[in-house]
Wavefront OBJ file of the C-alpha trace (Angstrom):
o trace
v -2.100 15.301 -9.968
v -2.560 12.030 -8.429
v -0.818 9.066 -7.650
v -1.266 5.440 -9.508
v 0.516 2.058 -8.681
v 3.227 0.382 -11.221
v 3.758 -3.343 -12.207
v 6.573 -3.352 -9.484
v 3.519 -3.857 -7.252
v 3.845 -6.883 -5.333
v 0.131 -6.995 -3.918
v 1.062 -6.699 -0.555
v -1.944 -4.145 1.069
v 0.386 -1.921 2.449
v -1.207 0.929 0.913
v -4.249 0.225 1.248
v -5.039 1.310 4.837
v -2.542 4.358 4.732
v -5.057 5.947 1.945
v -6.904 8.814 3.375
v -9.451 8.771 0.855
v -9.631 4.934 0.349
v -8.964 5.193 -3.038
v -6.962 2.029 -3.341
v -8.503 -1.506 -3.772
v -7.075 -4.767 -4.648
v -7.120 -5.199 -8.563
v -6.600 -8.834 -10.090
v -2.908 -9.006 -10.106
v -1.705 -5.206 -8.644
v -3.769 -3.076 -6.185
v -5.334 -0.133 -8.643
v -5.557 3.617 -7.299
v -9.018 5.425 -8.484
v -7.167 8.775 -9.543
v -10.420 10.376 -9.537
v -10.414 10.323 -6.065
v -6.846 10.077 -4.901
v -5.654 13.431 -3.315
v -1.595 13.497 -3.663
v -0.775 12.914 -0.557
v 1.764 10.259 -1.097
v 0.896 8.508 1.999
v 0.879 4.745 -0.154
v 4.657 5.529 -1.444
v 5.532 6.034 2.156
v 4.808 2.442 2.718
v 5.223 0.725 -0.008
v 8.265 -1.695 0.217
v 8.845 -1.644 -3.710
v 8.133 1.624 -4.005
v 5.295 1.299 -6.828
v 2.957 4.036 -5.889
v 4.504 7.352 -8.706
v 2.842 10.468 -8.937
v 1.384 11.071 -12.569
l 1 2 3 4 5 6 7 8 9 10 11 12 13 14 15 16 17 18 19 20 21 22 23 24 25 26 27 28 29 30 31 32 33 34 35 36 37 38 39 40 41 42 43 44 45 46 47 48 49 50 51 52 53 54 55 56
Protein backbone atom coordinates (compact mmCIF):
# COMPACT_ATOMS: atom_id res chain seq x y z
CA UNK A 1 0.00 0.00 0.00
CA UNK A 2 1.23 3.42 -0.29
CA UNK A 3 0.46 6.73 0.65
CA UNK A 4 -0.89 9.69 -1.84
CA UNK A 5 -1.68 13.42 -0.96
CA UNK A 6 -5.49 14.88 -1.01
CA UNK A 7 -6.83 18.31 -2.26
CA UNK A 8 -6.65 19.41 1.49
CA UNK A 9 -3.00 19.92 0.49
CA UNK A 10 -1.99 23.32 1.08
CA UNK A 11 1.51 23.15 -0.80
CA UNK A 12 3.43 23.80 2.06
CA UNK A 13 6.81 21.24 1.57
CA UNK A 14 6.46 19.82 4.75
CA UNK A 15 6.56 16.46 3.42
CA UNK A 16 8.77 16.72 1.20
CA UNK A 17 12.05 16.39 3.15
CA UNK A 18 10.54 13.85 5.76
CA UNK A 19 10.22 11.26 2.63
CA UNK A 20 12.71 8.55 2.95
CA UNK A 21 12.50 7.58 -0.49
CA UNK A 22 11.97 11.11 -2.00
CA UNK A 23 9.01 10.18 -3.54
CA UNK A 24 7.24 13.47 -3.14
CA UNK A 25 7.69 16.50 -5.52
CA UNK A 26 5.87 19.66 -5.92
CA UNK A 27 2.94 19.15 -8.50
CA UNK A 28 1.20 22.36 -10.07
CA UNK A 29 -1.26 23.13 -7.42
CA UNK A 30 -0.70 20.02 -4.58
CA UNK A 31 2.65 18.22 -3.98
CA UNK A 32 2.05 14.57 -5.83
CA UNK A 33 3.47 11.25 -4.12
CA UNK A 34 4.98 8.67 -6.89
CA UNK A 35 3.20 5.52 -5.26
CA UNK A 36 5.46 3.45 -7.20
CA UNK A 37 8.06 4.31 -5.06
CA UNK A 38 6.56 5.41 -1.79
CA UNK A 39 7.19 2.76 1.00
CA UNK A 40 4.26 3.29 3.78
CA UNK A 41 6.01 4.71 6.15
CA UNK A 42 3.74 7.54 6.94
CA UNK A 43 6.51 9.80 7.74
CA UNK A 44 4.65 12.90 5.35
CA UNK A 45 1.25 12.47 7.53
CA UNK A 46 3.40 12.97 10.55
CA UNK A 47 4.05 16.43 9.37
CA UNK A 48 1.62 17.50 7.51
CA UNK A 49 -0.39 20.37 9.21
CA UNK A 50 -3.71 19.50 7.21
CA UNK A 51 -3.23 16.18 7.41
CA UNK A 52 -3.50 15.37 3.49
CA UNK A 53 -1.06 12.58 3.12
CA UNK A 54 -3.96 9.00 3.42
CA UNK A 55 -2.82 5.68 2.92
CA UNK A 56 -4.54 4.02 -0.23
Amino acid sequence: MAYYINEDCISCGACEPECVVSCISAGDEIYLIDEETCVDCGACAGVCPVDAPKPR
